[in-house]
DRENLO-236884 format. One record per residue (C-alpha): residue number from 1; residue in three letters; x, y, z. Coordinates in nm, 4 decimals. Layout:
% DRENLO-236884
{rec NUM,ALA,{X,Y,Z}}
...
% end
This chain:
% DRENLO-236884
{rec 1,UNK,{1.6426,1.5611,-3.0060}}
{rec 2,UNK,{1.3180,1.7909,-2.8700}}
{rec 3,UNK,{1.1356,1.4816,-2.8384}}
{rec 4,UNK,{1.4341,1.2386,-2.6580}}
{rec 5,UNK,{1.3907,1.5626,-2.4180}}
{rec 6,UNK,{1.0518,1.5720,-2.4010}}
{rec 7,UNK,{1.0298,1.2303,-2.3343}}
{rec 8,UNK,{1.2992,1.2119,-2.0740}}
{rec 9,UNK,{1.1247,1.4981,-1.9167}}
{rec 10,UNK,{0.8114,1.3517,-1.8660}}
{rec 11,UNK,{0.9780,1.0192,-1.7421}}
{rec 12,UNK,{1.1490,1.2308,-1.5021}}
{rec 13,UNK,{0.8563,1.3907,-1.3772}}
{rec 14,UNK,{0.6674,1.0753,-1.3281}}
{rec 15,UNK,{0.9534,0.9484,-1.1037}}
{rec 16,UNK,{0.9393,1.2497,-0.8972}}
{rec 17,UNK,{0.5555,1.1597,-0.8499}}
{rec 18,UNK,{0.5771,0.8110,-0.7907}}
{rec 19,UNK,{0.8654,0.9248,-0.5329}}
{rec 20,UNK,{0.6858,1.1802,-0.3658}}
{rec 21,UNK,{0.3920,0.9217,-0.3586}}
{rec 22,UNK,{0.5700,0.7173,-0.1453}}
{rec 23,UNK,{0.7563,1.0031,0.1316}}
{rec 24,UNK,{0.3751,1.1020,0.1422}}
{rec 25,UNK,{0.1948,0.7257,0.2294}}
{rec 26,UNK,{0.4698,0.5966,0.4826}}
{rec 27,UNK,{0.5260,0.9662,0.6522}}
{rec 28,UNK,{0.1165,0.9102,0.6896}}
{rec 29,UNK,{0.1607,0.5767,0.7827}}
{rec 30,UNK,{0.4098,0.7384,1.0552}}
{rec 31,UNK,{0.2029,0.9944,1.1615}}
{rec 32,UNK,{-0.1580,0.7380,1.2208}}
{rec 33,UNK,{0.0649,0.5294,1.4342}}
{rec 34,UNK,{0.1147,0.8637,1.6653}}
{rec 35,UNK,{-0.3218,0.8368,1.6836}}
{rec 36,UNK,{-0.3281,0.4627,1.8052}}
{rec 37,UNK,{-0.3054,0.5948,2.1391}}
{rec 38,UNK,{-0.6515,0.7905,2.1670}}
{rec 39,UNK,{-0.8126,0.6061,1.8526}}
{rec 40,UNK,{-0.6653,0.2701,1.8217}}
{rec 41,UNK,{-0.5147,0.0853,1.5030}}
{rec 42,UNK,{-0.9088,0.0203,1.3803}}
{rec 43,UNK,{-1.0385,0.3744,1.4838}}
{rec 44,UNK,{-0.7527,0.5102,1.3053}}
{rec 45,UNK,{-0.7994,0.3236,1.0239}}
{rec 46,UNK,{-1.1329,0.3591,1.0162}}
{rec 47,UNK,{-1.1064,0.7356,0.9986}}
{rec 48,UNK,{-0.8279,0.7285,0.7334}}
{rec 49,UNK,{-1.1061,0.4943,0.4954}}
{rec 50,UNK,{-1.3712,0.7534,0.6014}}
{rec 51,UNK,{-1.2437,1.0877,0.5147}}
{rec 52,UNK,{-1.0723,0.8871,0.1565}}
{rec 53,UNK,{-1.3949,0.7592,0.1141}}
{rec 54,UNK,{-1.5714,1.1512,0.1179}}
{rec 55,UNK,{-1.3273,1.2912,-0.0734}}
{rec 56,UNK,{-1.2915,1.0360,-0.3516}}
{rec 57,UNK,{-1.6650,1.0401,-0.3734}}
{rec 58,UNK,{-1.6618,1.4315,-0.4332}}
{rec 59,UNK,{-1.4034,1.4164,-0.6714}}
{rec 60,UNK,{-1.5122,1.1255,-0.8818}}
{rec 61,UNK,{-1.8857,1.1059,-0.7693}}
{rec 62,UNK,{-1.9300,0.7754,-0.9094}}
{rec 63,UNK,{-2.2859,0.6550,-1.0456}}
{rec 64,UNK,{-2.3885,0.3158,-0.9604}}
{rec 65,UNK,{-2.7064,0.2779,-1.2204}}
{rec 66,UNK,{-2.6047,0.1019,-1.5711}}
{rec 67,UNK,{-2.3616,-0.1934,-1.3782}}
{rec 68,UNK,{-2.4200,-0.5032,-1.3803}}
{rec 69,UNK,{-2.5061,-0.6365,-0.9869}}
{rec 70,UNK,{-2.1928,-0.8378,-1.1178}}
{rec 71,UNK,{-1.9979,-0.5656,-1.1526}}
{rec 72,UNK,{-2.0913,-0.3887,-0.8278}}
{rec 73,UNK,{-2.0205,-0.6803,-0.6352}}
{rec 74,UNK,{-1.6940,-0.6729,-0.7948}}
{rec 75,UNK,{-1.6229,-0.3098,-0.6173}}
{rec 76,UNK,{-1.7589,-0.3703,-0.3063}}
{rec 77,UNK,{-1.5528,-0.7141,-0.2872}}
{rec 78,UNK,{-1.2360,-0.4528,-0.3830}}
{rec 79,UNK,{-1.3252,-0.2539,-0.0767}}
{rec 80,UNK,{-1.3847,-0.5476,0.1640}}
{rec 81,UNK,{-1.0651,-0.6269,0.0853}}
{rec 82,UNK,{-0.9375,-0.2593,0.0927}}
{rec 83,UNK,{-1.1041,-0.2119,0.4460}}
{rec 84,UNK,{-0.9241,-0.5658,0.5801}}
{rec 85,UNK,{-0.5784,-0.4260,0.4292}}
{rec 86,UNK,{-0.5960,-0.1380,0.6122}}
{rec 87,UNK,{-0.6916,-0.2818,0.9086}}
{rec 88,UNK,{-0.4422,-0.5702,0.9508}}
{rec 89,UNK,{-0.1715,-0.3272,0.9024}}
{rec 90,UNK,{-0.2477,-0.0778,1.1237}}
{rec 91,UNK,{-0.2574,-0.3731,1.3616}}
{rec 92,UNK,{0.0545,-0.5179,1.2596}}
{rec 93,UNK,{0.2418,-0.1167,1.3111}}
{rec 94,UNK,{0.0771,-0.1006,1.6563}}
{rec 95,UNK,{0.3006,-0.4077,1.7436}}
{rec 96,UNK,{0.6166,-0.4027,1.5457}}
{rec 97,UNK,{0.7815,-0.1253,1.3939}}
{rec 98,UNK,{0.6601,0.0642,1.0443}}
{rec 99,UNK,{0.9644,-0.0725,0.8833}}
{rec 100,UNK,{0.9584,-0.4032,0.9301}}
{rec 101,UNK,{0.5550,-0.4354,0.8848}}
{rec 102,UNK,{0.5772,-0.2826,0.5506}}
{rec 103,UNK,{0.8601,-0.4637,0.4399}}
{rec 104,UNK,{0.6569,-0.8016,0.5580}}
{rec 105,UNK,{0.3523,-0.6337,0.3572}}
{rec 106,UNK,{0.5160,-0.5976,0.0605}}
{rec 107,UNK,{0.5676,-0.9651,-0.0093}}
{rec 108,UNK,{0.2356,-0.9831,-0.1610}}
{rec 109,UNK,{0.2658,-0.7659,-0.4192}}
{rec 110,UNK,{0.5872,-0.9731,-0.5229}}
{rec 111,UNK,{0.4353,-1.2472,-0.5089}}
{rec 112,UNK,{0.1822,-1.1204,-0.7682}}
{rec 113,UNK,{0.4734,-1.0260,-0.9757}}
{rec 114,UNK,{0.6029,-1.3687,-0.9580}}
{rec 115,UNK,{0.3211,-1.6145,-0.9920}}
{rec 116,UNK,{0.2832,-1.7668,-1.3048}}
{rec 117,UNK,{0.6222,-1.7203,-1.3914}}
{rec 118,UNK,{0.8184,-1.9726,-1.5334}}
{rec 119,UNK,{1.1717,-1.7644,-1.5529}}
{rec 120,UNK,{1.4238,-1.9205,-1.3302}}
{rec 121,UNK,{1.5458,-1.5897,-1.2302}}
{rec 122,UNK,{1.2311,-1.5329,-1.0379}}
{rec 123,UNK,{1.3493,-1.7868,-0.8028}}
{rec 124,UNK,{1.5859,-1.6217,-0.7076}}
{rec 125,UNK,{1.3788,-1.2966,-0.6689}}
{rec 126,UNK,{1.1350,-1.5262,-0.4331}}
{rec 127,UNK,{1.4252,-1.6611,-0.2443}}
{rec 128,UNK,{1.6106,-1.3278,-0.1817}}
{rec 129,UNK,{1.2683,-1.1982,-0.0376}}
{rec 130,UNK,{1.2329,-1.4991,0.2127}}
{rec 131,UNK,{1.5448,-1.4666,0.3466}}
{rec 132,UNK,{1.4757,-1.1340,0.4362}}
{rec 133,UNK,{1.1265,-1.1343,0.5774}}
{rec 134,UNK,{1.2821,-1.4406,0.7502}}
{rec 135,UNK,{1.5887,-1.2297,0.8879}}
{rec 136,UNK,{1.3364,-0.9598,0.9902}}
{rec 137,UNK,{1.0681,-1.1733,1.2279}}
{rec 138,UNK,{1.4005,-1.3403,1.3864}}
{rec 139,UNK,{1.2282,-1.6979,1.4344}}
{rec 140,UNK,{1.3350,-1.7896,1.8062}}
{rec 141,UNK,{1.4504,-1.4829,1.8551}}
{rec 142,UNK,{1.1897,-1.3575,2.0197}}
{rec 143,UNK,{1.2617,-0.9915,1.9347}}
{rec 144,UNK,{0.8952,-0.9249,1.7279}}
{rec 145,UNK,{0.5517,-1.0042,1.8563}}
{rec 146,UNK,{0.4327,-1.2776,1.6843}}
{rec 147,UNK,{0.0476,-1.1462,1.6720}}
{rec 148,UNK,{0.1947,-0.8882,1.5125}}
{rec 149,UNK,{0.3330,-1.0497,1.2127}}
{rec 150,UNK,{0.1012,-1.2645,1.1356}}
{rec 151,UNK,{-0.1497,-0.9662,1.0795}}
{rec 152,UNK,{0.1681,-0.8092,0.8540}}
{rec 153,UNK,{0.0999,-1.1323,0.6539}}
{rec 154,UNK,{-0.2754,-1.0643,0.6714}}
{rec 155,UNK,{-0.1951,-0.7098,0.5060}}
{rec 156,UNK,{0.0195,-0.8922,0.2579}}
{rec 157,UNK,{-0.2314,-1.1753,0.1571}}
{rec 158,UNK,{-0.5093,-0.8456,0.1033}}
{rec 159,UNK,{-0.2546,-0.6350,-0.0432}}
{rec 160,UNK,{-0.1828,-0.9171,-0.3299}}
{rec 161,UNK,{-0.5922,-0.9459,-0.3677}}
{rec 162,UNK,{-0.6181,-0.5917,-0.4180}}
{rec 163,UNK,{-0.3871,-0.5415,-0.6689}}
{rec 164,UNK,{-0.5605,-0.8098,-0.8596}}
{rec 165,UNK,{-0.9501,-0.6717,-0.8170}}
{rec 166,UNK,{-0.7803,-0.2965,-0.8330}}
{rec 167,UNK,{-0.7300,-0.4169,-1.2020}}
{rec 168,UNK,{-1.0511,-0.5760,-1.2474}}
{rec 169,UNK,{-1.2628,-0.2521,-1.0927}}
{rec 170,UNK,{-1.0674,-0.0541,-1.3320}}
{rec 171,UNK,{-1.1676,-0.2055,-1.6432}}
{rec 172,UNK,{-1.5786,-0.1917,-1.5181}}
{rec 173,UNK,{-1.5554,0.1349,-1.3712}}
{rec 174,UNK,{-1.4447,0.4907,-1.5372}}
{rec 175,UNK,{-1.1394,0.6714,-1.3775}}
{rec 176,UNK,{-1.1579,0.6640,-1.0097}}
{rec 177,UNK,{-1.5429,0.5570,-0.9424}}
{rec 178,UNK,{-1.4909,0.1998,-0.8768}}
{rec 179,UNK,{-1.1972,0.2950,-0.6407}}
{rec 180,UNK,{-1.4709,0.5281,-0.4861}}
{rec 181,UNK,{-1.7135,0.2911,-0.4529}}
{rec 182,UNK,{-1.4697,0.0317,-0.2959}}
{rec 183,UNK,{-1.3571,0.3206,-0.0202}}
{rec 184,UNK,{-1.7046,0.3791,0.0674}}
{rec 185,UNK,{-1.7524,-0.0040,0.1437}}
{rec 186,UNK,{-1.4120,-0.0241,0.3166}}
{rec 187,UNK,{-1.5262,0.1952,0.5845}}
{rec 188,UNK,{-1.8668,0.0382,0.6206}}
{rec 189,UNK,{-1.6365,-0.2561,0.6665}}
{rec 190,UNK,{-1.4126,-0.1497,0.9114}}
{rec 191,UNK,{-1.6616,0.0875,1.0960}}
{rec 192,UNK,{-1.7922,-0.1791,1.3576}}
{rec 193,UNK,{-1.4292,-0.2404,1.5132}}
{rec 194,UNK,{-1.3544,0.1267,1.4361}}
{rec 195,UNK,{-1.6552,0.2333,1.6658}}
{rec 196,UNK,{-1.6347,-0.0087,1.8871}}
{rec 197,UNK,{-1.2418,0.0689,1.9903}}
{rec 198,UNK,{-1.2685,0.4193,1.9635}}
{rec 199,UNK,{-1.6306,0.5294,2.0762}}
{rec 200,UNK,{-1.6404,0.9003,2.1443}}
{rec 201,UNK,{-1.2755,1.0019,2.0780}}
{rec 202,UNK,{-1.4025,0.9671,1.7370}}
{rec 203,UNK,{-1.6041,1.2926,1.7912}}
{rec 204,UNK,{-1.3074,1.5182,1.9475}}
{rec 205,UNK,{-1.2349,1.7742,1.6599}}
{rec 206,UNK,{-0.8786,1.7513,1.7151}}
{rec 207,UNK,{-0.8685,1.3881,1.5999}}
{rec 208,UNK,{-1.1020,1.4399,1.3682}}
{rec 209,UNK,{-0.8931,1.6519,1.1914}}
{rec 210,UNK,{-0.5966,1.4193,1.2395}}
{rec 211,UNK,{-0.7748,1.1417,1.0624}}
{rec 212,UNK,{-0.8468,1.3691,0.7271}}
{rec 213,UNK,{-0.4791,1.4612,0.7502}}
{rec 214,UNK,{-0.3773,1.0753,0.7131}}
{rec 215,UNK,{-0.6589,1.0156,0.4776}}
{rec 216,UNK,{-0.5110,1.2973,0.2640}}
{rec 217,UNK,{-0.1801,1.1956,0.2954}}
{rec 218,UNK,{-0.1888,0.7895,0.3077}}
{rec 219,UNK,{-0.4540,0.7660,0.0456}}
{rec 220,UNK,{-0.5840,1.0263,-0.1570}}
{rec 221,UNK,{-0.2451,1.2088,-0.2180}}
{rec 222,UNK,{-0.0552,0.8826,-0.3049}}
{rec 223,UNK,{-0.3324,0.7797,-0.5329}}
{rec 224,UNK,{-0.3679,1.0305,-0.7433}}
{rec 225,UNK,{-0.0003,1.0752,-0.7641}}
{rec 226,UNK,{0.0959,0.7440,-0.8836}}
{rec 227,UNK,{-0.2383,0.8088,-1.1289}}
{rec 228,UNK,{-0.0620,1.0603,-1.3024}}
{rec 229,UNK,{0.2652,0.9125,-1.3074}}
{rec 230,UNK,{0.1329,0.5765,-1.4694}}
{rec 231,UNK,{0.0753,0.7870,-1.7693}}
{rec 232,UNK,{0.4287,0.9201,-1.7594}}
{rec 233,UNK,{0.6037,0.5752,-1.7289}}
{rec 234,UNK,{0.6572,0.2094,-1.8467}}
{rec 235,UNK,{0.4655,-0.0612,-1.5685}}
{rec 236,UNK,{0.7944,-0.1999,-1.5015}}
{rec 237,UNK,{0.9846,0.1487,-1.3750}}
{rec 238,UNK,{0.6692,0.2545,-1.1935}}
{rec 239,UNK,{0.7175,-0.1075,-0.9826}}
{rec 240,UNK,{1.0736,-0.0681,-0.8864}}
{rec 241,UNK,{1.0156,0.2216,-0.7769}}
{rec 242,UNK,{0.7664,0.1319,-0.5914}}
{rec 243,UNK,{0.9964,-0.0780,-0.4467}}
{rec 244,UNK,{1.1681,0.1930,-0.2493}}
{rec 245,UNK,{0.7857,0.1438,-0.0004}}
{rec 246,UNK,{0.9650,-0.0794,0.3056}}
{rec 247,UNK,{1.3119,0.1618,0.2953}}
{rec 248,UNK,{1.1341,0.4812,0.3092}}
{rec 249,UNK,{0.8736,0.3150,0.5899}}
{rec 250,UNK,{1.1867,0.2358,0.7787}}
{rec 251,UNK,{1.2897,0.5818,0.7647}}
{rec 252,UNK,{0.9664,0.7356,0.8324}}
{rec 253,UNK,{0.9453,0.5134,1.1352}}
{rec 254,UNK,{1.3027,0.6023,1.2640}}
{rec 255,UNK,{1.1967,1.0238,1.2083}}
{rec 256,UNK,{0.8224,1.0241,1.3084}}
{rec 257,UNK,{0.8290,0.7772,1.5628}}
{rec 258,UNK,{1.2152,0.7192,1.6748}}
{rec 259,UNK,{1.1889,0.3426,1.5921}}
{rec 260,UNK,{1.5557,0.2582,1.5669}}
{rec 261,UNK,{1.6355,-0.0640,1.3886}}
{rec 262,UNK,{1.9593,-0.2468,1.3613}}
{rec 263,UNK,{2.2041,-0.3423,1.0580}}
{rec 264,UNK,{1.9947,-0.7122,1.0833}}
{rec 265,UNK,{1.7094,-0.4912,1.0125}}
{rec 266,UNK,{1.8383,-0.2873,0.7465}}
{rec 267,UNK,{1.9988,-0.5911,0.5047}}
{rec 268,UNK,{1.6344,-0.7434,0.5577}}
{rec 269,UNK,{1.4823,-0.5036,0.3992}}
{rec 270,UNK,{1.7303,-0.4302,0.1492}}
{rec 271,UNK,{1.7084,-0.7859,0.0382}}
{rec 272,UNK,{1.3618,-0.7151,0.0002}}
{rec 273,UNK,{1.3910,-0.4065,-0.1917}}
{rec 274,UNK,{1.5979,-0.5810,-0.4089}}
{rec 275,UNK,{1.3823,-0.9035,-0.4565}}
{rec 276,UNK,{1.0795,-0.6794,-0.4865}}
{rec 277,UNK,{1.2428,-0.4296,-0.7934}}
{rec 278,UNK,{1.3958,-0.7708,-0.9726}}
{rec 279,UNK,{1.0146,-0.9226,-0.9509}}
{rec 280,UNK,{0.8713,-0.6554,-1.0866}}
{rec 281,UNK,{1.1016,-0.5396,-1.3334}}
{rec 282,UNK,{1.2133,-0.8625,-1.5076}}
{rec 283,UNK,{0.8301,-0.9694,-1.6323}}
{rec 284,UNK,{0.7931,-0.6427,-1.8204}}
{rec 285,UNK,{1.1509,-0.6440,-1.9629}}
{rec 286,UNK,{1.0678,-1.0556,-2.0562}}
{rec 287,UNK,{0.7142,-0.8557,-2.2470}}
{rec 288,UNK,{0.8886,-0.5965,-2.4278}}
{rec 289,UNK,{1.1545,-0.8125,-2.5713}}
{rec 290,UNK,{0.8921,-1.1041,-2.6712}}
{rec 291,UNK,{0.7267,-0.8241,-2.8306}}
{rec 292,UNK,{1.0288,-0.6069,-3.0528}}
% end
């Protein structure tokens, strides 16, 4: 009994982290959109990568001598595709709401989860998540701009990619290094259009210290949250809950930036949700019982 407590108190703890996680990257997400004004989706995200990059390289101060040139091409290649993640969604939010670009974002890490899957359910998964992203861009409806969707499925196609290297990187580099050493390359990245948009405003303190706050609270916060809480629970909880990423972006957008979206909306990205936790869920589950 102690340990079916212990255990069920560490699961619960992890949840709580992988939940707060989450209020803490979309509220972020919320409160960068608030900075496109003065900065500009790729000042703003430039910024955000800026200040991560700093303060991961403090924390983890990653050393580059004993890899292979193989190896750190492998990170920077992580944070080229880091820097173009960021970037393409903080486009895509400047043009259609939080909600719905996160929701449209989120179909590549599902389709990571599905691909190479041979389970019929998954079909269904795949199918469930069409119909929603379909519901949500409203083909001739003309309700969403269509530039900004299409760089929503930029963020997608990066965000499946960097799940994929984020596991590679991992494996080369100890703890958090390689993730360091990919930040610091995003930003290089992403500093030309950065620059370029934003010029000077960059400079005003104010902003400045707007920019560390979404750092903090879109990247280094979440990160080091869901860190901990992958030691706390099983791969397959950790994803649905993960899940819960488009929901709580539609909320943050309705409370941060009054983004209102209708019922259409809402069943979108609940079939999303769904489709996204069934994805993710049913490969481990498949594992474990191949396994017992």
């Amino acid at each position: 009994m102690p340990q079916r407590v212990l255990v069920t108190g560490e699961r619960a703890r992890g949840v709580a982290l992988v939940v707060a996680g989450v209020i803490t990257a979309q509220f972020g997400a919320g409160y960068a959109v608030t900075l496109f004004d003065e900065l500009g989706p790729a000042g703003a995200a430039f910024l955000r990568l800026f200040f991560a990059a700093i303060v991961l390289v403090a924390v983890w101060r990653p050393r580059l001598r004993g890899h292979t040139l193989a190896e750190l091409r492998l990170a920077v290649t992580f944070g080229v595709v880091l820097g173009a993640m960021n970037l393409s969604i903080y486009s895509a939010m400047d043009r259609i709401p939080l909600g719905v670009a996160v929701t449209i974002e989120f179909a590549g890490p599902m389709a990571v989860a599905v691909i190479g899957s041979r389970r019929p359910l998954d079909l269904l998964w795949v199918a469930l998540a069409a119909t929603g992203i379909v519901l949500l861009t409203d083909p001739g409806g003309g309700s969403l701009d269509s530039i900004g969707v299409m760089f929503a499925l930029l963020a997608a196609t990066m965000w499946a990619f960097y799940i994929l290297l984020a596991e590679r990187t991992g494996r080369v580099f100890p703890g958090g290094s390689g993730l360091a050493v990919a930040m610091v390359a995003g930003a290089v990245v992403v500093a030309p259009f950065g620059i370029g948009h934003a010029g000077s405003e960059l400079l005003k303190p104010e902003l400045l210290a707007a920019g560390l706050a979404v750092a903090l609270a879109s990247s280094v916060i979440p990160y080091s949250l869901d860190l901990e809480a992958l030691r706390r629970l099983p791969a397959s909880l950790f994803g649905v809950l993960m899940s819960l990423e488009p929901a709580v972006a539609a909320l943050a957008g309705l409370i941060v930036l009054g983004q209102h979206l209708g019922a259409r909306e809402w069943g979108a990205i609940a079939l999303v949700v769904i489709a996204s936790a069934g994805a993710t869920a049913a490969p481990a589950r498949a594992e474990a019982t191949a396994s017992s």
